[in-house]
N, CA and C atoms as an extended XYZ file, in Angstrom:
531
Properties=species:S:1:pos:R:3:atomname:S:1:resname:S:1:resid:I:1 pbc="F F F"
N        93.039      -90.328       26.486 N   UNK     1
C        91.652      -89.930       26.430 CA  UNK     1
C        91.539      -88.813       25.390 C   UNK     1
N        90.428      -88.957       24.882 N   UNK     2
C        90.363      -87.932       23.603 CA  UNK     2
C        89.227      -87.318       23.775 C   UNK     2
N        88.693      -85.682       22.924 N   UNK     3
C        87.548      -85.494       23.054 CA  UNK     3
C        87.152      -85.619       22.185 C   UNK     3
N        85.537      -86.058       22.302 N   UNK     4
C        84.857      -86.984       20.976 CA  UNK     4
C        84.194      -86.121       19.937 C   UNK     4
N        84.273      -84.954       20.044 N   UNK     5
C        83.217      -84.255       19.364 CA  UNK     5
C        83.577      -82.548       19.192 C   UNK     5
N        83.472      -81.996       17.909 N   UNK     6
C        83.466      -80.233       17.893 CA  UNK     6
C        84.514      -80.193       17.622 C   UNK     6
N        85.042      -79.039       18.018 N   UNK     7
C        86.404      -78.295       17.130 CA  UNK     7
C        87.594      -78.898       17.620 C   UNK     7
N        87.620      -79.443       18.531 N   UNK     8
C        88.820      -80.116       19.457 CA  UNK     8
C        88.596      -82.078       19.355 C   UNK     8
N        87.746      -81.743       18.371 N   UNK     9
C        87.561      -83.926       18.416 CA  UNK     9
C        88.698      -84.500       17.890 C   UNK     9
N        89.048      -85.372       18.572 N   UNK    10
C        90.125      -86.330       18.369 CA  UNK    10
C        91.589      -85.806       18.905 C   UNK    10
N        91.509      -84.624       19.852 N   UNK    11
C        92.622      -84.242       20.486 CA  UNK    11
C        92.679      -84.664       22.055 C   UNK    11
N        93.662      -84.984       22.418 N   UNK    12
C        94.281      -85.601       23.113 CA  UNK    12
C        94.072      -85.199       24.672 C   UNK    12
N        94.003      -85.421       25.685 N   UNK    13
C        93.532      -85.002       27.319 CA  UNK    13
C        95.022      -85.690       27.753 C   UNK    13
N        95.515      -85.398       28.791 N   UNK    14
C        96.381      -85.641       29.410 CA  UNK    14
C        95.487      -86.404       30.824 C   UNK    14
N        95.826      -87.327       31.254 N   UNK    15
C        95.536      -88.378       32.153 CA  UNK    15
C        96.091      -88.184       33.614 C   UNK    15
N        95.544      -88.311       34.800 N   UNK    16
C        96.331      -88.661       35.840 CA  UNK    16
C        96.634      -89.784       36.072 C   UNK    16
N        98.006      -90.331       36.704 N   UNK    17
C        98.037      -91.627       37.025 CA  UNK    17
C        97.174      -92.262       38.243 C   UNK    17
N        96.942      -91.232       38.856 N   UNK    18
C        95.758      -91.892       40.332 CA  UNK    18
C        95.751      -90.545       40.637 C   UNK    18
N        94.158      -90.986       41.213 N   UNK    19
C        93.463      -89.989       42.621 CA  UNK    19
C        92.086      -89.382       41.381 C   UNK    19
N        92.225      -89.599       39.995 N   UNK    20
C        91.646      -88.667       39.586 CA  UNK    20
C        90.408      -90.063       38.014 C   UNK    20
N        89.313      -90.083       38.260 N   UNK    21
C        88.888      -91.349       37.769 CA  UNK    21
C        87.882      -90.107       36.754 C   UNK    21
N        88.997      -89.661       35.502 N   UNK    22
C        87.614      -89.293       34.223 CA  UNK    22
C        86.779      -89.887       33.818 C   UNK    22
N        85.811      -89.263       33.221 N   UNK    23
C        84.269      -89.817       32.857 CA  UNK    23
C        84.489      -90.724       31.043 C   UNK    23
N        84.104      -91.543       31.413 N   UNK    24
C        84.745      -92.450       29.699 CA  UNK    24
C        84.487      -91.717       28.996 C   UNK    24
N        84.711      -91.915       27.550 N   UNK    25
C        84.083      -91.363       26.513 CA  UNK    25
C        83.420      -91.463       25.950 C   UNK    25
N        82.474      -92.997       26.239 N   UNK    26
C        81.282      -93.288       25.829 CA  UNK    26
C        80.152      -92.377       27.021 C   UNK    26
N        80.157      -92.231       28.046 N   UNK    27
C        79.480      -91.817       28.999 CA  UNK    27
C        79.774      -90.412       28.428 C   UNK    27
N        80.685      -89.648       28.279 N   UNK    28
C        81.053      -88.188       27.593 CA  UNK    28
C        80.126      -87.784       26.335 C   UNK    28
N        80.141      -88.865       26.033 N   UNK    29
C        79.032      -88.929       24.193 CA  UNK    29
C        77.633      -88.885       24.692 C   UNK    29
N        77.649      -89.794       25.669 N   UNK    30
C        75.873      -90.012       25.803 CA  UNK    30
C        75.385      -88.818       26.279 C   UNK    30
N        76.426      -88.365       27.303 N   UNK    31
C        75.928      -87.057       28.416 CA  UNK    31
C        75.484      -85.772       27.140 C   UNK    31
N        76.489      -85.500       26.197 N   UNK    32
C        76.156      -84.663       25.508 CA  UNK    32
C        75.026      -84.728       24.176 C   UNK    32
N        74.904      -86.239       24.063 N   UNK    33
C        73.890      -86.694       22.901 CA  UNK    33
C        72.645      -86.063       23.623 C   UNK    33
N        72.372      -86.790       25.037 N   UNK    34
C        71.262      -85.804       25.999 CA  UNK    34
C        70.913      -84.315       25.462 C   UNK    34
N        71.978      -83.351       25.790 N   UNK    35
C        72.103      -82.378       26.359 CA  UNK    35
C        72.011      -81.544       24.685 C   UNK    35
N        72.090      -82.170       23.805 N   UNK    36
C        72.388      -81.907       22.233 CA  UNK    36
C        72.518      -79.827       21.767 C   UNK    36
N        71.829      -79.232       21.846 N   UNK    37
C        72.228      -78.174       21.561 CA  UNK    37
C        72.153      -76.990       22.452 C   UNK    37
N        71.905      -77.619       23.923 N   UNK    38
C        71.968      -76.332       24.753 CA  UNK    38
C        72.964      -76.129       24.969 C   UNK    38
N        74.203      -76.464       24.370 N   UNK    39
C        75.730      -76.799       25.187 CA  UNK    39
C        76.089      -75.280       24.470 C   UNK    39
N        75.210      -75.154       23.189 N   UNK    40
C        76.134      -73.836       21.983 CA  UNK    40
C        75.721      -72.704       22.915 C   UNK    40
N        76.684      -71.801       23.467 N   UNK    41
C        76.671      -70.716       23.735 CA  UNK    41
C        76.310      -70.755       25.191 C   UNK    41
N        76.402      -71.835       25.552 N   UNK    42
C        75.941      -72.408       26.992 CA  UNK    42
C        77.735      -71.246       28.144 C   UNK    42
N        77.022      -70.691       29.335 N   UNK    43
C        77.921      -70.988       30.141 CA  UNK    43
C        78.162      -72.137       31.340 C   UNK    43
N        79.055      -72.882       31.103 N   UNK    44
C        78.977      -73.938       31.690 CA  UNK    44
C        80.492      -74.057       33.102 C   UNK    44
N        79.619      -74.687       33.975 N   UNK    45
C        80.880      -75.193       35.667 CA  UNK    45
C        80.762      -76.776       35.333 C   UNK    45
N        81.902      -76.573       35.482 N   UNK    46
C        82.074      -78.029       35.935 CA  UNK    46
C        82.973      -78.385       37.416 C   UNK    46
N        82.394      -79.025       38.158 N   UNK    47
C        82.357      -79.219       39.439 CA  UNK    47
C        83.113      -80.805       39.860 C   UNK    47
N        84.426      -80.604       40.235 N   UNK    48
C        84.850      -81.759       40.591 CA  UNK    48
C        85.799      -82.032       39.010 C   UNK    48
N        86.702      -80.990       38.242 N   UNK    49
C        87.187      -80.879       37.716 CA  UNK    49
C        87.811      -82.006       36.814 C   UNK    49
N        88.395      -82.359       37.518 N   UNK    50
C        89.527      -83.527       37.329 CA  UNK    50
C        90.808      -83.306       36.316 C   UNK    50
N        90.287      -83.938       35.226 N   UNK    51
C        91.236      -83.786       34.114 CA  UNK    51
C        90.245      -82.613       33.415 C   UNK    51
N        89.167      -82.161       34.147 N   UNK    52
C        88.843      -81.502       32.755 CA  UNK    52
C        88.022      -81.719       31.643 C   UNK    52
N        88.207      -82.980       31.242 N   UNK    53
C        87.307      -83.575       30.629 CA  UNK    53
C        85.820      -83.427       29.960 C   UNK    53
N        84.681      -83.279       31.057 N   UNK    54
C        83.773      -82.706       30.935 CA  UNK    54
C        83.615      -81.056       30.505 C   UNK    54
N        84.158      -80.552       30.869 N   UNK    55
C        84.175      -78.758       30.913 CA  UNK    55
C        84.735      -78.897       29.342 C   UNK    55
N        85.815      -79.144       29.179 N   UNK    56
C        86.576      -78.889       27.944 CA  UNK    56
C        85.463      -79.916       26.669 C   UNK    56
N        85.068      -80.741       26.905 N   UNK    57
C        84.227      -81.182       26.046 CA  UNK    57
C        83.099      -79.806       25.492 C   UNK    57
N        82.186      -80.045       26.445 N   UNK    58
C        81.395      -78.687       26.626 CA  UNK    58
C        82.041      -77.652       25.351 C   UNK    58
N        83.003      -76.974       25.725 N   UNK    59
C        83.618      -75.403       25.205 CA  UNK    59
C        84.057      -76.367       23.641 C   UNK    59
N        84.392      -77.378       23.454 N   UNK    60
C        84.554      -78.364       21.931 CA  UNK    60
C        83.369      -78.159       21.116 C   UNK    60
N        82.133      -78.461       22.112 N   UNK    61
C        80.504      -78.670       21.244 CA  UNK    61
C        80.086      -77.031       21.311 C   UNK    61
N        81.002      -75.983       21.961 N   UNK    62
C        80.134      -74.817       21.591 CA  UNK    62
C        79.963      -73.533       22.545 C   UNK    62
N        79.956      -74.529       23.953 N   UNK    63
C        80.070      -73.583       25.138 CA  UNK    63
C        80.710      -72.364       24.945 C   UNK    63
N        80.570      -71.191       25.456 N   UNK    64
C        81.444      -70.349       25.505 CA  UNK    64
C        82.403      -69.871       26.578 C   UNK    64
N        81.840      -70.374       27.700 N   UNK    65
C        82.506      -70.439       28.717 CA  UNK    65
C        82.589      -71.605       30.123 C   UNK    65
N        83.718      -71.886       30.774 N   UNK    66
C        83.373      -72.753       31.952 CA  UNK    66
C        84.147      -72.478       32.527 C   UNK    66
N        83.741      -72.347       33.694 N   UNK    67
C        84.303      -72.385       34.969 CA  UNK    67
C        84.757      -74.156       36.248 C   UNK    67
N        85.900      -74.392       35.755 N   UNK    68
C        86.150      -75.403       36.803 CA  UNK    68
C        86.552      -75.256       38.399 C   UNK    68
N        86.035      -76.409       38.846 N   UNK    69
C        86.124      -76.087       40.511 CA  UNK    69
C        87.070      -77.130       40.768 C   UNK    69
N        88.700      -77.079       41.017 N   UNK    70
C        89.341      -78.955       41.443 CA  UNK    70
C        90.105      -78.495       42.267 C   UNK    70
N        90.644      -78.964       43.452 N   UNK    71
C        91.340      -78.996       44.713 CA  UNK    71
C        93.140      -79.087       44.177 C   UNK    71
N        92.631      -80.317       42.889 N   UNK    72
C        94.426      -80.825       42.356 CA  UNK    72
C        94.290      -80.398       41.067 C   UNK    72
N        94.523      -79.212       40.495 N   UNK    73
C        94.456      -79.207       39.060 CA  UNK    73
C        95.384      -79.254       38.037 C   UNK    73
N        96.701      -79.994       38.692 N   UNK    74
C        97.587      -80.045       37.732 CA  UNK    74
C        97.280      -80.598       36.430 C   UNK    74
N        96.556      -81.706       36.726 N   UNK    75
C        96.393      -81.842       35.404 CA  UNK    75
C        95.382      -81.513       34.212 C   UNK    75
N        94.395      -80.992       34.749 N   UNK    76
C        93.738      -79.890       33.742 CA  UNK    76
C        94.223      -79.006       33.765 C   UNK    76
N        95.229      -78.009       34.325 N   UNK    77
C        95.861      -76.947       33.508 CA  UNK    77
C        96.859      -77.501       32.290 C   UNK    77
N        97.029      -78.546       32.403 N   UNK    78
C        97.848      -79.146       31.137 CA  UNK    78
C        97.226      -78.945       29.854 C   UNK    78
N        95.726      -79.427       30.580 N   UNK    79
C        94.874      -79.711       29.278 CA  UNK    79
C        94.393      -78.141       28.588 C   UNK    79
N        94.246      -77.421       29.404 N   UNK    80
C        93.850      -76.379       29.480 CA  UNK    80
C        95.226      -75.126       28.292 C   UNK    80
N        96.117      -75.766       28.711 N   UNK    81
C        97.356      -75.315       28.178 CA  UNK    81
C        97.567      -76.312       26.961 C   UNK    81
N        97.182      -77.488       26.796 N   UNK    82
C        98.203      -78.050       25.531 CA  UNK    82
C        96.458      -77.496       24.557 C   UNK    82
N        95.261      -77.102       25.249 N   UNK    83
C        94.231      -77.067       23.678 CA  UNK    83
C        94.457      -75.213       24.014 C   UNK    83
N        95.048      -74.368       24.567 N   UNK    84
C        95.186      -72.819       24.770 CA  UNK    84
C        93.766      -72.405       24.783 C   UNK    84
N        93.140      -72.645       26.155 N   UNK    85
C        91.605      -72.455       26.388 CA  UNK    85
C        91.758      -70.989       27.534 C   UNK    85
N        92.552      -70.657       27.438 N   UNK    86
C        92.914      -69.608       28.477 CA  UNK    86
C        92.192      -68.573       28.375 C   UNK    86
N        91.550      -68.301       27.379 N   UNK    87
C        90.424      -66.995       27.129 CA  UNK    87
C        89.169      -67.646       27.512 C   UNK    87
N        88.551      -68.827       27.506 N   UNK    88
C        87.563      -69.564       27.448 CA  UNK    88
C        87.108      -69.944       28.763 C   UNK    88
N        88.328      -70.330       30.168 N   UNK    89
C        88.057      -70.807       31.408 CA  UNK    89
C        88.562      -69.659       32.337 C   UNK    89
N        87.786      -70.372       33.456 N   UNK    90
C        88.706      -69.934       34.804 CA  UNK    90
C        88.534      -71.036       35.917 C   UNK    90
N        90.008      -71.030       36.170 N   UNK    91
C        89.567      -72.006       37.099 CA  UNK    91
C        90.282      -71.395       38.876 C   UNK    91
N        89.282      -72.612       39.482 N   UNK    92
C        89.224      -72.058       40.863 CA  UNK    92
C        89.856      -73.479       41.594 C   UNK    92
N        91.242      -73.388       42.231 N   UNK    93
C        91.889      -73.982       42.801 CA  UNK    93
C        91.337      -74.467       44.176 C   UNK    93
N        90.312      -74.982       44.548 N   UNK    94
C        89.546      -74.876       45.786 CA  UNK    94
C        88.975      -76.389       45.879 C   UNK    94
N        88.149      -76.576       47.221 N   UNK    95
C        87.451      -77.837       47.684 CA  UNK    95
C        86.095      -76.855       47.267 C   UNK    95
N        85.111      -77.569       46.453 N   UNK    96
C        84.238      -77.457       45.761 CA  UNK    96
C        83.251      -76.283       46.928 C   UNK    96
N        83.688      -76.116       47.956 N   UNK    97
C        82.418      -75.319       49.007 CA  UNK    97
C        82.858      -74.203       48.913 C   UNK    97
N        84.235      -73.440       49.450 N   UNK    98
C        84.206      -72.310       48.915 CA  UNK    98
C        84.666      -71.844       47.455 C   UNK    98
N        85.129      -72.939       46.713 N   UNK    99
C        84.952      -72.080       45.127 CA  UNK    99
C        83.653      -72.138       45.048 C   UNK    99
N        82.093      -72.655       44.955 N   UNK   100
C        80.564      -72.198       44.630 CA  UNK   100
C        80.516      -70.598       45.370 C   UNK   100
N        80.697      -70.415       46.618 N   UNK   101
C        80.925      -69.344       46.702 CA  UNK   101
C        81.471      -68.258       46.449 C   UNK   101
N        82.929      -68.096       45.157 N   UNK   102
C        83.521      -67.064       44.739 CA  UNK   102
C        82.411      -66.826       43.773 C   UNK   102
N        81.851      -68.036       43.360 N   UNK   103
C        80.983      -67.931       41.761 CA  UNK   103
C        79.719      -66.883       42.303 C   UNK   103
N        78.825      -66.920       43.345 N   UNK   104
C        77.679      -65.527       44.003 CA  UNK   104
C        77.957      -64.606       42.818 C   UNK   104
N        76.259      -64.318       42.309 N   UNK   105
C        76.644      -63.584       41.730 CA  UNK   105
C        76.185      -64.007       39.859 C   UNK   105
N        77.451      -64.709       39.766 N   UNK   106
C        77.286      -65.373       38.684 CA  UNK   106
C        76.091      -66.387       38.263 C   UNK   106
N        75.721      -66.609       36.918 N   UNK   107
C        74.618      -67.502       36.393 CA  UNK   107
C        75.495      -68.600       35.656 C   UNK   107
N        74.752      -69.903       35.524 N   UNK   108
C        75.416      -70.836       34.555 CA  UNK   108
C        74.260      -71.168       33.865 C   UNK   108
N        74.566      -71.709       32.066 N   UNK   109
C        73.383      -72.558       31.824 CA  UNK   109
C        73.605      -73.806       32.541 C   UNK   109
N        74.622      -74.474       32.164 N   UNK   110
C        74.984      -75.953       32.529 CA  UNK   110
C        76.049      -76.342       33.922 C   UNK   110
N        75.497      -77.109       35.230 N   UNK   111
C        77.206      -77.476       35.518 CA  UNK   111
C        76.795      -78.954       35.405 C   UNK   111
N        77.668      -79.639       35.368 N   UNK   112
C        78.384      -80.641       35.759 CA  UNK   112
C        78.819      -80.998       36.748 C   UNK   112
N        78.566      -81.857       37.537 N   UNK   113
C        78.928      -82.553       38.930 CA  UNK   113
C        79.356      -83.840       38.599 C   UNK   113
N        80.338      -84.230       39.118 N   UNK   114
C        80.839      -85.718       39.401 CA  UNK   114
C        81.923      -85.847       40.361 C   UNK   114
N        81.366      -85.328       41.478 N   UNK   115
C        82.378      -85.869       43.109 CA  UNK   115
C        82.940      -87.190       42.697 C   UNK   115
N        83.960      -87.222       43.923 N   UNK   116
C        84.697      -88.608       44.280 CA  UNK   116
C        83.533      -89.495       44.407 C   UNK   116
N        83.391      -91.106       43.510 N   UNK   117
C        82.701      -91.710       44.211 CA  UNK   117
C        82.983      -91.926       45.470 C   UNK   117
N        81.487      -92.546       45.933 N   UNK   118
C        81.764      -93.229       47.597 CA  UNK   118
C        82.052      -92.194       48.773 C   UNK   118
N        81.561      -90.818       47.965 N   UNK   119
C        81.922      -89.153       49.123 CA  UNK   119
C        80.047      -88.781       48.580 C   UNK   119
N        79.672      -88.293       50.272 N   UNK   120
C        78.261      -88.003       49.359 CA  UNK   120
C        78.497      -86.591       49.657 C   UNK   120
N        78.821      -86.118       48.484 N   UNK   121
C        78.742      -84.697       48.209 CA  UNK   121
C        77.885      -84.006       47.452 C   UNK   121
N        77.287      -85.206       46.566 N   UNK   122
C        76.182      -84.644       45.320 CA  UNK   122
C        74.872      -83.576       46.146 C   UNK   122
N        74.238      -83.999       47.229 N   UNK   123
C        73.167      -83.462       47.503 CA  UNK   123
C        73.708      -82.132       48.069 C   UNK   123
N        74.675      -82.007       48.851 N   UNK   124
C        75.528      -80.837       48.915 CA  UNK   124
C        75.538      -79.657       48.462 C   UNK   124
N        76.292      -79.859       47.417 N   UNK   125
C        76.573      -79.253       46.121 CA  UNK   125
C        75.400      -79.001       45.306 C   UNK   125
N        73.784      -79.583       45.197 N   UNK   126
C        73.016      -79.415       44.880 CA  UNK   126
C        72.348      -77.903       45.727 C   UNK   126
N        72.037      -78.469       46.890 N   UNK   127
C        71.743      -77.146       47.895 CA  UNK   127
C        72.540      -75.898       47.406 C   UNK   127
N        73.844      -76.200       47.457 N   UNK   128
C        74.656      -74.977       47.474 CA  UNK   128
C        74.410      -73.795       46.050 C   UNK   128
N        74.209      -74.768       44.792 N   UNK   129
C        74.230      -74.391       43.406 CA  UNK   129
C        72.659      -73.341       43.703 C   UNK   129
N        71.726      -74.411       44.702 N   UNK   130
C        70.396      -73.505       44.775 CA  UNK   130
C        70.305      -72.059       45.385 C   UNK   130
N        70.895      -72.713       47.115 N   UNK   131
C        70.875      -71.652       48.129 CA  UNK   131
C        72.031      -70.099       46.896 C   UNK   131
N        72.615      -70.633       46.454 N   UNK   132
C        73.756      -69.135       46.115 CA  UNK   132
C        73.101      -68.707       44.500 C   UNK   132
N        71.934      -69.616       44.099 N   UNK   133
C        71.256      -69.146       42.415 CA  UNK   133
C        72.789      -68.812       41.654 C   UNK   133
N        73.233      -69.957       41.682 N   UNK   134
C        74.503      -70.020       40.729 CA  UNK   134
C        73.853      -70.584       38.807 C   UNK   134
N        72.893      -71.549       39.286 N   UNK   135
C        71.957      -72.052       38.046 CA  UNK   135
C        71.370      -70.927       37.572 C   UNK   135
N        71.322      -70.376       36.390 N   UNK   136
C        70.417      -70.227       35.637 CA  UNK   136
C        68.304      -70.450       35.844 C   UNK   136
N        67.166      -70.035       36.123 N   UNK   137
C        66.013      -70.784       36.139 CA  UNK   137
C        65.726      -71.534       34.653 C   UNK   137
N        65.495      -72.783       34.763 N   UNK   138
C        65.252      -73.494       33.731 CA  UNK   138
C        66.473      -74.405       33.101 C   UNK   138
N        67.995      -73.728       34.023 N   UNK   139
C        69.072      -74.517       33.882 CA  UNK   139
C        69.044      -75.885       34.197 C   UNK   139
N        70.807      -76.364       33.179 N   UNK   140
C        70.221      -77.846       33.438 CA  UNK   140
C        71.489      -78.449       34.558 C   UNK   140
N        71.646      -79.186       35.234 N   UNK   141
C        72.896      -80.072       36.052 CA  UNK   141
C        72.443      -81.379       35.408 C   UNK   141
N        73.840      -81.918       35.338 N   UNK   142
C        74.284      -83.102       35.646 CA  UNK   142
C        74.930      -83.505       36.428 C   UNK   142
N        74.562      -84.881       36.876 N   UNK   143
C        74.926      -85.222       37.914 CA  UNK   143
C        75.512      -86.814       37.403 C   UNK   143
N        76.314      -86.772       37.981 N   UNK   144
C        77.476      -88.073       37.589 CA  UNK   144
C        78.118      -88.989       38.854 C   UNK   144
N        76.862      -90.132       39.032 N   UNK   145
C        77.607      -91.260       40.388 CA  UNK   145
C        77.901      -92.362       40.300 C   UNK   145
N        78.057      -92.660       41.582 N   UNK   146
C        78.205      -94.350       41.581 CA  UNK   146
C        76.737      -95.396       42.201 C   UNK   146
N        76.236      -96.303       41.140 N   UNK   147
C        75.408      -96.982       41.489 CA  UNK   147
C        75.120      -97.512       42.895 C   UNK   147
N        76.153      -97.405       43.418 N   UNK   148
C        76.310      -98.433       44.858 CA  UNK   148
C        76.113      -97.181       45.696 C   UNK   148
N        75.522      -95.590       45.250 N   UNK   149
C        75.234      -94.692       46.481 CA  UNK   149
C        74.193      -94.253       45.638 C   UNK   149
N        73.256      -95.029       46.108 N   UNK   150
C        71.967      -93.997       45.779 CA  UNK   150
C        71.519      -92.453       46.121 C   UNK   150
N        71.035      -91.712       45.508 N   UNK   151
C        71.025      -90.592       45.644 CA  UNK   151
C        69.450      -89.962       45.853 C   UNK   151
N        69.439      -88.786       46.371 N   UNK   152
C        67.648      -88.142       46.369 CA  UNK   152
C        68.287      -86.950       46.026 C   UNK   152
N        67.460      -86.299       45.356 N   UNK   153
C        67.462      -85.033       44.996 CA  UNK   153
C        67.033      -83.658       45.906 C   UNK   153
N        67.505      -82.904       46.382 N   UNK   154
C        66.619      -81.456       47.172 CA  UNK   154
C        65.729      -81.038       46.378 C   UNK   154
N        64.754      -80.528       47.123 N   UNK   155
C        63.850      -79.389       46.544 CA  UNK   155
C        64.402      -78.689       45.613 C   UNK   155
N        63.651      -78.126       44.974 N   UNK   156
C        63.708      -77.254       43.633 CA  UNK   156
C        64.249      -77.646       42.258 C   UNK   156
N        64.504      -78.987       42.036 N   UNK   157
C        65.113      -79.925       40.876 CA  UNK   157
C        63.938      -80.534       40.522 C   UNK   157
N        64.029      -80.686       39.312 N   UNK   158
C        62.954      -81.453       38.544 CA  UNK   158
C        63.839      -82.351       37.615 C   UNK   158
N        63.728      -83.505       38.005 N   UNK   159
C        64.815      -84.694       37.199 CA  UNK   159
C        63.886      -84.822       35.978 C   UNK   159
N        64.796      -84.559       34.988 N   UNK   160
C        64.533      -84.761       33.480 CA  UNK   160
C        64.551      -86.351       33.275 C   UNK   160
N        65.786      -87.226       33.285 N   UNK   161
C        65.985      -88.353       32.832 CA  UNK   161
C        67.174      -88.883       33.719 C   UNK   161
N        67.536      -90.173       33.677 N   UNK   162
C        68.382      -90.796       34.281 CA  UNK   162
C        68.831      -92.277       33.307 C   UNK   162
N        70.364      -92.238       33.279 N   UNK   163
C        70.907      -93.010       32.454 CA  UNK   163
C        71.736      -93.705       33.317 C   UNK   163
N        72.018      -95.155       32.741 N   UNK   164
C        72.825      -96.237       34.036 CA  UNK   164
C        73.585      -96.702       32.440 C   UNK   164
N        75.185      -96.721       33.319 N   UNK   165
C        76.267      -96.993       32.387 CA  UNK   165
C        77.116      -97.550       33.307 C   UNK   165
N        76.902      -99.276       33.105 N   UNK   166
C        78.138      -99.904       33.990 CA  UNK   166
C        77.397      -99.497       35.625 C   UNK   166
N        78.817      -99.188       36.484 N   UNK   167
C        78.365      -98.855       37.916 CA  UNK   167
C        78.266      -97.152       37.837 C   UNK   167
N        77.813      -96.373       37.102 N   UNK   168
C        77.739      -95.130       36.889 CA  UNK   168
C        76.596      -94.484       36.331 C   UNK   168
N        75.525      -94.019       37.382 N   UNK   169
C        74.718      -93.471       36.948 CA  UNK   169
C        74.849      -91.929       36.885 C   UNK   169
N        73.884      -91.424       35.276 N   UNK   170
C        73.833      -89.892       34.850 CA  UNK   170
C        72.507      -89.016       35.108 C   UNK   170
N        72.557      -88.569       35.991 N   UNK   171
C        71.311      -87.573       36.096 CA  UNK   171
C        70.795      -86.214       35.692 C   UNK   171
N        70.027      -86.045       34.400 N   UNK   172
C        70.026      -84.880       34.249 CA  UNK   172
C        68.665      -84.300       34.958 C   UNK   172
N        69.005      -83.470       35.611 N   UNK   173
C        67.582      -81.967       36.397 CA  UNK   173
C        68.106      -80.972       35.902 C   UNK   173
N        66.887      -80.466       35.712 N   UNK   174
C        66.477      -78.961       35.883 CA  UNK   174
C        66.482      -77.961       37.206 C   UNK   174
N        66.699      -76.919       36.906 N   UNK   175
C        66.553      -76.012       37.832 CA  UNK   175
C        64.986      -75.567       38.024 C   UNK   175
N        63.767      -75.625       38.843 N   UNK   176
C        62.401      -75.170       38.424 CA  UNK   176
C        62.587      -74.115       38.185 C   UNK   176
N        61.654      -73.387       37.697 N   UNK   177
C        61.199      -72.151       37.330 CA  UNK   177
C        60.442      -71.309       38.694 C   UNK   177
């Protein structure tokens, strides 16, 4: 897997062999074609870590900072270590409920969500990002599922757009004002 875009395009991600299903790289392109220049100087979470992937894209197009949340992060500290992003992240070794809570406190422009499919954690994790004002007002989430679990949104999101790729739908909201 490679990242498609910015100072790190065409360098290399380290893969898990199972448990851990990254976001393609066509879906990686579209998410950020969306999202086009709020990413520069953006602080960005990415939620449900994995390889990394998403977050490290992000800090490629400009981000200046992200914070990942993954339970197994061996293999984004790889990634994290073979592009030397160590001034750039922090990551939080946790099940996504109490790492949102170390973050209190903190603002993001952008996170990123993409739970395990087939776990409904999205609306969750939505509440939580609200109830603890981890978002930014006017911030943006994405949200990254599986077609076969439809989703509703909580209060205080204002869905911008929604993109269907394969069995994987992309949701971008806002935080209201």
């Amino acid at each position: 897997m490679k990242i498609t875009s910015g100072e790190y395009k065409g360098r290399c991600l380290k893969v898990a062999k199972s448990g851990i299903r990254p976001t393609k790289s066509i879906v990686r392109s579209a998410i950020f074609n969306v999202i086009g220049e709020r990413v520069i100087d953006a602080t960005v979470i990415d939620i449900f870590a994995g390889t990394g992937a998403i977050g490290i894209e992000a800090l490629s197009r400009g981000a200046k900072f992200c914070v990942f949340i993954e339970k197994n992060p061996q293999t984004l500290l790889k990634n994290v270590e073979r592009l030397n992003l160590w001034e750039k992240v922090r990551i939080i070794k946790q099940d996504f409920r109490p790492g949102l809570k170390k973050l209190k406190g903190m603002e993001f422009d952008i996170a990123f969500i993409d739970p395990p499919y087939r776990k409904e954690y999205l609306s969750e994790v939505l509440r939580l990002l609200h109830f603890l004002c981890i978002i930014k007002k006017g911030g943006l989430v994405v949200a990254e599922y599986s077609a076969f679990l439809p989703q509703s949104f909580p209060d205080g999101y204002c869905l911008l757009k929604t993109k269907k790729y394969g069995d994987t739908i992309v949701s971008f909201l806002e935080l209201k004002e």
